[in-house]
N, C-alpha and C positions, 0 to 999 in steps of 0.2 A: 390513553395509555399505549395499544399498539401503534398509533401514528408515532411518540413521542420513541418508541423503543427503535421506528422503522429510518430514525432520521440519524441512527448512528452508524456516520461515517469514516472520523475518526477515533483513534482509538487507545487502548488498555495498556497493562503493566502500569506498573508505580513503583517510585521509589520508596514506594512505603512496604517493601519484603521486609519481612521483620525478622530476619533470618540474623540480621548484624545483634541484635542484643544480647543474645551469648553469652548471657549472666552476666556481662558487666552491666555498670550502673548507667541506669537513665537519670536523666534531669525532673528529681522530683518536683522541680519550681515550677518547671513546664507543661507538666502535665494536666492538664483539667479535666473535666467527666466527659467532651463532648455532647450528645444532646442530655444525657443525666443533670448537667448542672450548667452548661452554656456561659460562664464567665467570660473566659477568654474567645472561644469559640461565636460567643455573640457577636464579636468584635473582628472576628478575622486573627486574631492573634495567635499567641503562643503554646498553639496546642500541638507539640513536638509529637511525630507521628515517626518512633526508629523504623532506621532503615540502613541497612549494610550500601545499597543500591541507591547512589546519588546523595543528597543532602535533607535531612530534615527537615518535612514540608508540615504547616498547619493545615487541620480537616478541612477548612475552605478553599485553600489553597492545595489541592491534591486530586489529579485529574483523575480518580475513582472513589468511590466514598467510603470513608471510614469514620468508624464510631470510637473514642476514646474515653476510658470511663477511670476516675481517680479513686483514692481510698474512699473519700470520703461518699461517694457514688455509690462503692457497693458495699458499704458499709449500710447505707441508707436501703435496707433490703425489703422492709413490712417483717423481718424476723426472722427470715429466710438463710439457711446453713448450708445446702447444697446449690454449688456454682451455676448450675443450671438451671434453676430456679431463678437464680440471682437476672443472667443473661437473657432469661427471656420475660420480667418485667423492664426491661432497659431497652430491647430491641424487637420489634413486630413482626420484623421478619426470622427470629428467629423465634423455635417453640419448642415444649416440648413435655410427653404427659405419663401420667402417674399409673400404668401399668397393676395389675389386679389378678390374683392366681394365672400369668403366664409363668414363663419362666424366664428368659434371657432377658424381657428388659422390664421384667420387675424387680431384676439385682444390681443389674448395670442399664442405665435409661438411655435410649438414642434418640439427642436431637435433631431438630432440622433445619435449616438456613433458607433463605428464599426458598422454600417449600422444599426441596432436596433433602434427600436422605442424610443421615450424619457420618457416614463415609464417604461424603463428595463434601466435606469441610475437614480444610487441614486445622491441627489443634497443635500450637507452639508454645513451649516453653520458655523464657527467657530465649526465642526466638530460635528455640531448636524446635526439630518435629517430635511429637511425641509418641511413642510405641504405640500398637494398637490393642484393646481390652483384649481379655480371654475368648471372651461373650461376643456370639453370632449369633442376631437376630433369623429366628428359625422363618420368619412370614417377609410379606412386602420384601423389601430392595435385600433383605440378606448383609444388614450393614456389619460389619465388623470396624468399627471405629474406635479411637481413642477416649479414655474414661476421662471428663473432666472434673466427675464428681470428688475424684481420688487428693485434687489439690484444694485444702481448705483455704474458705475464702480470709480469713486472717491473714496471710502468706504474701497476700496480692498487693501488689503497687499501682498495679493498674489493670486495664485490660484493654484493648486494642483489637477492632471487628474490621477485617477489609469485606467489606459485600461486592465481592467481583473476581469473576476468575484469576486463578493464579497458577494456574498450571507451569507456563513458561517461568514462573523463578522457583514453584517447588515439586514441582513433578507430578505425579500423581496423586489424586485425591482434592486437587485446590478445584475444584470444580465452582461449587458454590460460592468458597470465600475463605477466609487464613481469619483465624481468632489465637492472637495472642495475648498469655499471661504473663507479667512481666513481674518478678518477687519481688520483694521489700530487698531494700541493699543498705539501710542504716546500720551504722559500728557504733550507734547507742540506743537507749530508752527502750521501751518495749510498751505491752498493752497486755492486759489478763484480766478476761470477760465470762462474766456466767450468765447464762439464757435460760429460761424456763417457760413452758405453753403446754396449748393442750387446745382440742378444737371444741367448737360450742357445743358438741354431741356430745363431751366430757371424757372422750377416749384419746387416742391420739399421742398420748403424753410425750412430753417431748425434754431434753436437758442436753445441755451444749456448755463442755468449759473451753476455751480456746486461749492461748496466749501466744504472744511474739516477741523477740527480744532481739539486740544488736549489740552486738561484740565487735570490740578492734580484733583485730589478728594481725599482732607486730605496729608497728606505727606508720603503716600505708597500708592498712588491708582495712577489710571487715569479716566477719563473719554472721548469718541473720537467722535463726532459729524458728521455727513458728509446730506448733503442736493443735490436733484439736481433739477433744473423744464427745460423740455423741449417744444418747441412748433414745430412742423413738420406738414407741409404744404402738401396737397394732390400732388401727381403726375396723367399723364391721358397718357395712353401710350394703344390707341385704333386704330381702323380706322371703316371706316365707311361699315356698314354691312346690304346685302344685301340678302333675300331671292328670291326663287318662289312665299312665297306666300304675301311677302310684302317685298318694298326696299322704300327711302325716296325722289328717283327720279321719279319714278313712282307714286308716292303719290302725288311727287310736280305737274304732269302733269293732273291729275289724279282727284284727289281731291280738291274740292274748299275751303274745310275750313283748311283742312292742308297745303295748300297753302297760302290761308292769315295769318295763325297763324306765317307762316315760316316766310313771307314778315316782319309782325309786329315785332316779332322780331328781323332779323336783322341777321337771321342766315346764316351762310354758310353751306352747306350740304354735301359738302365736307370734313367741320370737323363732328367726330365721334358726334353722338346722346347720344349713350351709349356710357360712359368714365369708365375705369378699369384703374384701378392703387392704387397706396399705398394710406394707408386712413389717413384724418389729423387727428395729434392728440396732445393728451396737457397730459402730467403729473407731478407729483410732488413725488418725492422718497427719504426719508429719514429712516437711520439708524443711532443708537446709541450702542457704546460698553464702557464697564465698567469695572474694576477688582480692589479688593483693598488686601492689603495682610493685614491678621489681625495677624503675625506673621511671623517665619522663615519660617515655616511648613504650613499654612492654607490659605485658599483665597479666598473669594466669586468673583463672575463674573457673570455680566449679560449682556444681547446684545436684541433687538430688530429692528424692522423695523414697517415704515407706508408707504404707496405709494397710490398714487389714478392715476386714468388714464383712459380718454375717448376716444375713436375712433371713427369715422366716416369716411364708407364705402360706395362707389359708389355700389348699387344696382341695379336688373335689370332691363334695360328701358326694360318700356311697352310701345310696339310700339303701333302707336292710330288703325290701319288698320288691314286685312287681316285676318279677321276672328279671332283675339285674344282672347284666352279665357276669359279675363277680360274686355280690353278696346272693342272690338266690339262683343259682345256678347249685343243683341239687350232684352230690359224686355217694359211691359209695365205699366205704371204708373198709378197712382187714376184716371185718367182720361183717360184709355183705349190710349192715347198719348206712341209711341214708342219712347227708349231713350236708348243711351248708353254712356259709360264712355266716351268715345270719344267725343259727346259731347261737355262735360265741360272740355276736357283737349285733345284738337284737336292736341295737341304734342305727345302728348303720356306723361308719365311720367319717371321720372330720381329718383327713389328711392332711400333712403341711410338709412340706418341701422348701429345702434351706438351700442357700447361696454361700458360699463364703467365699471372698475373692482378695487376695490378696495380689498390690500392686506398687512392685520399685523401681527407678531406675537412676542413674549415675552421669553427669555431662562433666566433662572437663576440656577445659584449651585455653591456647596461649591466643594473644590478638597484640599486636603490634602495630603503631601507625607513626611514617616519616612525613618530615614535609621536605623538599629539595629545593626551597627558593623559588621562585617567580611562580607561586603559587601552586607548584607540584606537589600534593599529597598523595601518598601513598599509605594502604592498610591492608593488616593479611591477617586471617583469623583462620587458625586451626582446630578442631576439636575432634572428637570421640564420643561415644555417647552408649549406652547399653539399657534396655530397658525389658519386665518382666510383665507379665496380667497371667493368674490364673483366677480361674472359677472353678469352684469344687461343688458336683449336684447332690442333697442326699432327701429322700422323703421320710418321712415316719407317719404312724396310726396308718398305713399300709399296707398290703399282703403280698407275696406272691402265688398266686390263686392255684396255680400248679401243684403248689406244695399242701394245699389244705391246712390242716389243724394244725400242722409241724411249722407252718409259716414263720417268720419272723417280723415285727413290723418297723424296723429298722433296714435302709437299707441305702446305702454308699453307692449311687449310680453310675457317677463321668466325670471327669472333671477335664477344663479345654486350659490349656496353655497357649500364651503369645507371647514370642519376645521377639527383640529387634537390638541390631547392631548397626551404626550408622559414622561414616569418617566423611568428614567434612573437610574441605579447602576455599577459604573464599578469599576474594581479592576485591579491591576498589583502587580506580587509578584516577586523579582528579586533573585536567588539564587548562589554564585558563587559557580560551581564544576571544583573541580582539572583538573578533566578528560578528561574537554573540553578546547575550546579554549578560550569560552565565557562565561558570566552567563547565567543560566537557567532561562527564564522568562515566565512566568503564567500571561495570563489574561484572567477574565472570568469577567460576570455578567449577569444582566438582564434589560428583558426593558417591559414594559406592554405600548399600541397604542389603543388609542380611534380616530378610526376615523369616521368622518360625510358626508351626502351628503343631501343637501335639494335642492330639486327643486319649485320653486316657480312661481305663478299662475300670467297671465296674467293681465291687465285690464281687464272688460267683451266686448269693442268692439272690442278685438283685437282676441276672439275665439266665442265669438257668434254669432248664423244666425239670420239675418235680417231679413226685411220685402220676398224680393228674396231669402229666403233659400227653400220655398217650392212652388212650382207650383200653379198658379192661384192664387196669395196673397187675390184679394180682390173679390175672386168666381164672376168673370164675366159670369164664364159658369157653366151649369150643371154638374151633378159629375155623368153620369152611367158610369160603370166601362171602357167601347169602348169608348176611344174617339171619335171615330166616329160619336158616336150615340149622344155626348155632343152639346147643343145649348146655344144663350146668355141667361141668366137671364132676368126678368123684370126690368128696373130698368138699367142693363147696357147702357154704351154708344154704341149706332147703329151705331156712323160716325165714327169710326176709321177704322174700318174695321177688328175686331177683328174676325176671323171665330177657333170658339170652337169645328169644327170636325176635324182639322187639326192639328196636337201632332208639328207638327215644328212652329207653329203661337209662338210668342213673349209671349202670356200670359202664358205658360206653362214651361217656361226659368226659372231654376233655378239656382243661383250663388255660389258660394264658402262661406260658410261663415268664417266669422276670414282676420286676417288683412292678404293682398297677400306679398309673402316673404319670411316673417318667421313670421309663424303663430304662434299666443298665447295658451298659455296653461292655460286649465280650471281646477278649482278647486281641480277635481276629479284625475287630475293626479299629483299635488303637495304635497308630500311628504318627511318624514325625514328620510334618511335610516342609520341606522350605523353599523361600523364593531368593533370587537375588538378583539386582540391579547395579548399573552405574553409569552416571550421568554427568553432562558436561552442560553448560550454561553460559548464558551474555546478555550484559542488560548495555546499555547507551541513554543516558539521560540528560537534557540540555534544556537551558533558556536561551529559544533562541532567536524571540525577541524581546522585547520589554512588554511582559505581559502573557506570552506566549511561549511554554512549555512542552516538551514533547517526549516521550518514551518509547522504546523499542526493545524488545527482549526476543531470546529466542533459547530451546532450550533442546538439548538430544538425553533422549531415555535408552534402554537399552536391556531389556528381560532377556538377557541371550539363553538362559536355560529352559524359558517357557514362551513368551510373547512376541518375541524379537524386539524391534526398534522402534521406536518413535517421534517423529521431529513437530514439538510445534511453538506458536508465537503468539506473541502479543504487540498491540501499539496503544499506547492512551497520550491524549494531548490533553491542554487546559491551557482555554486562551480568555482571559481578561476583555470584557468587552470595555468598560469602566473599572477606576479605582474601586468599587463596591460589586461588579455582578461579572460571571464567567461564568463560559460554558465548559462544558467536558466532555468527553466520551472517550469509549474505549472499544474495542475488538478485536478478539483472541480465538483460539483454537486452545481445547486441553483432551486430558485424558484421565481414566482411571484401568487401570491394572487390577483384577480382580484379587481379594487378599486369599491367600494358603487357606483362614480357616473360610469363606466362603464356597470357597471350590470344593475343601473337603468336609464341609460340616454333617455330621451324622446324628437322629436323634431321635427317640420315641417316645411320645408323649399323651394326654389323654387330651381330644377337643372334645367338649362336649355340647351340642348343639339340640335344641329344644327340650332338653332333659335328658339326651338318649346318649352315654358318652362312648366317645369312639378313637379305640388305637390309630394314633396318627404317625408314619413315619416319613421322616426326613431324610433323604440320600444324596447322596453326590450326584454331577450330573453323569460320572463315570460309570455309576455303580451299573450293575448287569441288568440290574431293574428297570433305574430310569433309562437305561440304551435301548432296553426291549419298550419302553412305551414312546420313544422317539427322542431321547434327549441327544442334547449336541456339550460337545467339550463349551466350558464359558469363555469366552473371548474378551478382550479391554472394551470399556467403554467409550468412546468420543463425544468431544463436546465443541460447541460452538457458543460464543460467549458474544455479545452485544449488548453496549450500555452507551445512554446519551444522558444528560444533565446538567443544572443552573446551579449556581449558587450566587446568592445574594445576603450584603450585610449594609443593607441602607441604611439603618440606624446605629447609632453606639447601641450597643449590649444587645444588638438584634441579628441573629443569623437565620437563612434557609437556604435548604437545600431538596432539591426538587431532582430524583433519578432512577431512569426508566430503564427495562433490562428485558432481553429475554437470551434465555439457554434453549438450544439445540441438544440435544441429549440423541446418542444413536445407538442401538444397542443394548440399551437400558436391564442392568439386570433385574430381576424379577423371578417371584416365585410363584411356579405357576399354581392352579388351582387345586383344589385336593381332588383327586381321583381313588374313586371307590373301587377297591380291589377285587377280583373276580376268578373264578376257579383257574384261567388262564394265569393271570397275574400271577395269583398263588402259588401257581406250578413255576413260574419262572423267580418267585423270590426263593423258592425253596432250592430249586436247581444255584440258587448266585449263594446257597449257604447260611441264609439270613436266620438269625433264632428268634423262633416266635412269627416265622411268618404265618402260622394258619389263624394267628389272631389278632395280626395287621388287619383294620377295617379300610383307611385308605391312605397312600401315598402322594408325596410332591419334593421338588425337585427346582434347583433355580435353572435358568437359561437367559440368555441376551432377550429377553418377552418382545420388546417393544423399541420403537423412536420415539421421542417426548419431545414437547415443545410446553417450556414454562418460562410464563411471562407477565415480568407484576411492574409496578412503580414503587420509588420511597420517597416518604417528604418527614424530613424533619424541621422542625421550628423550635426557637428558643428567644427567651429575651428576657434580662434581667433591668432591673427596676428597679430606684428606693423609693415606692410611694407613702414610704412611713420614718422620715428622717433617714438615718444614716443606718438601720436595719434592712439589707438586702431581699425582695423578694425576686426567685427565679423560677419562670414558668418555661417549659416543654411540652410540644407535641410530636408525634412521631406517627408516623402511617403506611402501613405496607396494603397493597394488592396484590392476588397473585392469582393466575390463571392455570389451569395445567389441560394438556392435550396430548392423546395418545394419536402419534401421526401414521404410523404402522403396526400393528401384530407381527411380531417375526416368527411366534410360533404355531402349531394348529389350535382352532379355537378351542376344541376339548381341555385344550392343557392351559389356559387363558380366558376365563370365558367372560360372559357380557356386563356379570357381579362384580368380578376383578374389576375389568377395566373401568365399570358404575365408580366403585370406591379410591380407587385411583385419581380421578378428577373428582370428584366432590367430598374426600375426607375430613379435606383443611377448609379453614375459614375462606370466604371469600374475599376478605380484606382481615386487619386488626389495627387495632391504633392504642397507644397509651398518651394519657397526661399526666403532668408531673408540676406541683403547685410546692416549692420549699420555701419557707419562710421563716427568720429571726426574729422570734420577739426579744430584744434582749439576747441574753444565755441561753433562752430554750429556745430548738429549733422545732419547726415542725414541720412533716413532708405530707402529698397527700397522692397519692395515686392513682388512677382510674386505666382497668385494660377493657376492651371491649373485644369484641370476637363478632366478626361480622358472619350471616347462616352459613350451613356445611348441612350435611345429610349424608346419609348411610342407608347400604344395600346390604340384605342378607339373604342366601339361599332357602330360607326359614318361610310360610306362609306366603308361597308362592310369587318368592323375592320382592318381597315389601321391602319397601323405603320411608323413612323415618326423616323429617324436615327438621332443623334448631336452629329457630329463631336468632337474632341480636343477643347476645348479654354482653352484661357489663359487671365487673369486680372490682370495687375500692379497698386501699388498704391506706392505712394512717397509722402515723408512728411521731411520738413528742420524747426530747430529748433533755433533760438539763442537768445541769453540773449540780453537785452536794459540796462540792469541795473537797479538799483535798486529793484533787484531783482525781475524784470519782464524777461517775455519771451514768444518770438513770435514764433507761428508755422504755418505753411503753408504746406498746399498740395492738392492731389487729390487723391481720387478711383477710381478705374476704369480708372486711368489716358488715355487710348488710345480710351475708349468710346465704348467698345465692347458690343453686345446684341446679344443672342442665337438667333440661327436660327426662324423664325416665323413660327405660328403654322399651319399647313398646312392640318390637316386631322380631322379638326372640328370645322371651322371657329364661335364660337357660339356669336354670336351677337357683334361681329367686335373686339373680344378677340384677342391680334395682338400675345402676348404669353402667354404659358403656365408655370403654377408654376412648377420649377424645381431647382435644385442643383446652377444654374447659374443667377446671379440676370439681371430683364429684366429691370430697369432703366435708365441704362445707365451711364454717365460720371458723378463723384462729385465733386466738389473743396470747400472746407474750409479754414479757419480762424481760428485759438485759441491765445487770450490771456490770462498767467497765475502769477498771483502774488502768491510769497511763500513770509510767513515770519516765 
């Protein structure tokens, strides 16, 4: 692999920017799955890869690799509704996993590409960029990326994976690779589908109605509708969790009121208290695409989307016992009377925390293309584009501890806005020379990027202190400065037994203020930040010899209000050694511009680590906090990009492609490790005006952490076959490696330590591979899937940073199709057909957590239903 990756000498860019499809229509004749379904791609053929930048190149034919995937591809899902799901049974190198009482990416998921975080992958629309979500990943890279989940997959015409840098034709963020969605553009028939499942544990529930339809608009347009609403039922995939310093057997024997509470209700306590698992939720996603030709030559297009989507997440039980910072933390009342939360909720509590996120946005432009004789074409596509992502926090079954008995257990936290404004100018100028093989094609333009980030302010019970925010609320005792030396007041109550010389007595118990969970943010931290850009571009693309292809791009950036300028490039060739095998490679230079809500993302929330849960907060790297513990302003990212590669199609219906890559990463952002707060600390968050600093437990903060070096190989295979008369069988393999190495620390080790960097390099698999077996018997089709997940391992600061090994697995999923007639049709299957769950987690049991979020989903076995009318 690094020999293969070390021999790339020439190099990147492709005419395959996907920047030209622009809502108009692609050639759905052309399209095929790429390794999904390998028809045409077997063969070398007509697997049309849009591109504004040069001509229309087939996957084999295309000097950096790309994946193309058709309707009928991701249709062919195992059951699967969410697009991200969808893309990463289809491609190894990308991934992406099912999140469990967090918060940011248990409502919006961040995937990964060649092991890269999911803001180093641009996400295109009908070949526009698209906005980035609300939601900023508070751990690891800080991604604030584009939501793919928001565009249902009924919508989709296709989808189109460049694996290789693209910085030079889209600016920042193409780091990893460009995946674009291309909509359905039909002006008839449609499709209207209902799904129903549920997983082998019998929870889960799941129901999905989706339809799509195509309208004329006048007698040269279209217009193409597509709608989806889904309803998904929680999963609880816990067991029941037992400390030293509280378990719920011991309470039962133990305790008189947690005993009767238990009796009353009816509980078994042998099932989990605290339930973790996937959270329910409800949405509704729709998009609309449009084009009309006002001429041979002219065409307006426009496309949008609306989606709304709530979730609700099992949050941390608070256990009622054992010295709990919230629940048995004893205060005392107006009436000198001891109380605690326990108390009033002798269970303790089962907190859940909701997501709602709503996300739209609007593309419109005109695109024009001349031809001028002796082969002069000419095309100019303008557009506009406007897009929105909020995420709204709120928790309930709650408290704010501040507030004691008065509490409320509702409570409205934050919510993060993103939107983005984007003008567009592109051109293509096509020239034929004698000389070469090909035309000489020129594309260049610009693009000017407003983007936004608003953080918005809580309720006021969900971040202010209560009556319990300050000691001694209602001065039962003297105030000299020695507690010792403090007696009751006049006037206080004698019979409680309050003694005012003793600092551990109940009246002097101060609480958290703001709701416990995820605390609300005040006023003082809600803010609108913005970035802006603009940029200028050039690509050069030629055959120029017979066989022999070449690429040049180069591009200038320009943060003039934050980052300043940036100039960088690409080159990729593809030269035919025979009519059947060519090599390729590519090498570029990119970059990533850190986003508004990274820079400024604010957040408090509960981790809870070996049972014992602890106020975690998140700050800028500005805030007066993190400058007092050594932070530095965030700076862009750079990237160095490097890819070598074969392809071969010896056979009719046989293709492979074999390509090797590694990324230079410099600067890498990262968050650093959590730092445990200290009376020093303390003094200086309360000096920066923080609320709720004296029940901050620890702080972090992102920074440029590190240099990276990652570096894997891809091999796809496919070959299609009738070895059963004239019923087509089509087999695929597909196979990533990937390596990761941290090549410098840029910050002190304290704020980066040796667990980060442990889990850094060994989170991800060490390879993964799917196969894909689809066969016609007849009318019924059937597909059969297999992904594997090669070992990963994890480090935790828990039991004296244990590490946790996971084995190989493997996950099959099967799905059979056939028609009923009348132009229905029934589908059936399973995921995870054999029921498979990763190892359980064993070196940090944190409140009956049974696993951990990784690459391999821990739910377990699912079976569906679909039925679908086409007319």
């Amino acid at each position: 692999m690094t020999t293969l990756v070390k021999l790339a000498a020439i190099t990147a860019t492709s005419a395959l920017a996907l920047i030209s499809s622009a809502g108009w229509a692609q050639d759905s004749q052309g399209v095929e799955d790429g390794p999904a379904a390998a028809s045409d791609e077997a063969s070398g053929g007509d697997i049309v890869v849009t591109g504004l930048r040069g001509r229309p190149r087939t996957v084999t034919d295309s000097p950096v690799p790309v994946d193309v995937f058709n309707t009928e591809a991701i249709e062919r899902n195992g059951g699967l509704t969410d697009t991200l799901d969808i893309l990463q049974t289809l491609i190894p190198s990308y991934s992406v996993s099912r999140s469990a009482n967090t918060t940011a990416n248990t409502f919006v998921r961040a995937p990964s590409l060649r092991g890269l975080s999911a803001d180093k992958t641009l996400l295109l629309l009908n070949g526009r960029r698209r906005h980035k979500s609300g939601s900023v990943s508070v751990g690891g890279a800080g991604s604030q990326a584009a939501d793919s989940a928001v565009i249902p997959a009924i919508a989709l015409q296709s989808i189109e994976v460049l694996r290789d840098g693209a910085a030079a034709q889209y600016g920042s963020d193409a780091i990893a690779g460009v995946i674009n969605y291309t909509l359905k553009d039909a002006s008839e028939g449609g499709t209207l589908a209902v799904q129903a499942g549920q997983f082998y544990e019998g929870d889960g529930e799941s129901i999905e109605v989706a339809g799509n339809i195509g309208l004329p608009l006048t007698d040269s347009g279209f217009l193409n509708l597509s709608a989806e609403f889904s309803d998904d039922n929680n999963t609880v995939r816990s067991r029941t969790f037992t400390s030293t310093a509280w378990d719920p057997f011991t309470a039962y024997d133990t305790d008189a009121a947690f005993r009767s509470a238990v009796d009353a209700a009816g509980l078994d306590l042998n099932d989990p208290l605290e339930q973790v698992g996937q959270p329910k939720s409800q949405a509704i996603r729709t998009v609309a695409n449009a084009g009309i030709d006002l001429n041979d030559n002219d065409q307006l297009y426009g496309f949008g989307n609306y989606s709304w989507s709530k979730g609700d997440a099992f949050g941390t039980y608070r256990v009622p016992g054992g010295g709990h910072q919230v629940m048995d933390n004893p205060i005392r009342l107006d009436d000198g009377s001891i109380w605690r939360f326990k108390d009033m909720y002798p269970l303790g509590l089962q907190s859940f925390f909701s997501g709602e996120v709503t996300d739209w946005s609007v593309t419109g432009g005109w695109r024009t293309q001349r031809e001028f004789g002796n082969g002069h074409e000419f095309t100019a596509d303008l557009a506009a584009r406007y897009g929105y992502s909020n995420i709204a926090y709120s928790i309930t079954d709650s408290v704010n501890p501040s507030m004691g008995p008065d509490s409320p257990l509702y409570f409205r936290a934050s919510d993060y806005t993103s939107d983005e404004l984007g003008l567009n100018a592109d051109f293509t100028y096509s020239i034929p020379v004698e000389a070469f093989a090909g035309p000489l094609e020129f594309a260049f333009g610009a693009e000017f990027r407003r983007e936004g980030f608003e953080i918005g302010a809580g309720e006021p019970a969900s971040y202010t202190g209560g009556t319990w925010s300050v000691a001694d609320p209602f001065d039962f005792c003297t105030d000299e400065a020695t507690i010792g030396s403090r007696t009751l007041r006049p006037g206080a109550p004698t019979d409680m037994g309050i003694n005012c010389a003793l600092a551990s007595d109940p009246v002097y118990k101060i609480l958290q203020p703001g709701s416990n969970g995820v605390t609300g943010l005040s006023p003082d931290v809600a803010n609108l930040y913005t970035t802006e850009s603009y940029s200028l571009y050039g690509e050069v693309t030629v055959d120029l010899l017979e066989g022999l292809f070449l690429d040049l791009a180069t591009r200038y950036e320009d943060y003039y209000q934050t980052f300043g300028d940036k100039l960088v490039w690409k080159a990729a060739a593809r030269y035919y050694v025979t009519d059947w095998a060519a090599i390729r490679g590519s090498l570029g230079t990119g970059f990533r511009a850190p986003s508004a809500g990274t820079i400024n993302m604010t957040q408090t929330q509960i981790n809870t680590v070996g049972g014992v849960p602890l106020n975690s907060g998140l700050y800028p790297a500005t805030n007066p906090v993190s400058l007092y513990l050594g932070a530095v302003p965030l700076q862009p990212e750079t990237s160095k990009n490097y890819s070598v590669g074969i392809t071969l199609t010896p056979l009719d219906g046989f293709s492979l492609t074999i390509d090797a890559y590694r990324i230079d990463l410099k600067d890498q952002i990262y968050a650093t490790t959590q730092i445990l707060v200290t009376p020093a600390i303390e003094a200086a968050m309360i000096a920066a005006g923080i609320e709720g600093a004296s029940s901050i437990d620890q702080v972090n903060f992102f920074q440029n952490a590190f240099d990276s070096r990652t570096q894997g190989v891809d091999v796809v295979a496919s070959y299609r076959a009738f070895w059963f008369g004239d019923t087509p069988t089509t087999l695929t393999a597909a196979f990533n490696a990937n390596s990761y190495k941290i090549q410098q620390v840029n910050i002190a080790g304290v704020n980066f330590n040796a667990v980060s960097r442990y889990n850094f390099a060994n989170n991800a698999p060490a390879w993964r591979a799917n196969f894909t077996a689809n066969h016609d018997f007849g009318p019924v089709q059937a597909t059969v899937r297999g992904n594997v997940f090669g070992p990963y391992s994890r480090q935790t600061t828990a039991a004296g940073n244990a590490i946790q090994e996971f084995s190989t697995q493997a996950v099959v999923d099967v799905e059979l199709t056939a028609p009923l007639g009348d132009n229905y049709q029934l589908t059936i299957g399973a995921r995870n057909l054999f029921d498979h769950y990763p190892a359980t987690n064993q070196i940090d049991d944190t409140n009956g957590r049974t696993y951990t979020d990784g690459p391999v989903s821990w739910q377990g076995g699912y079976y569906f239903a679909r039925m679908a009318y086409t007319f």
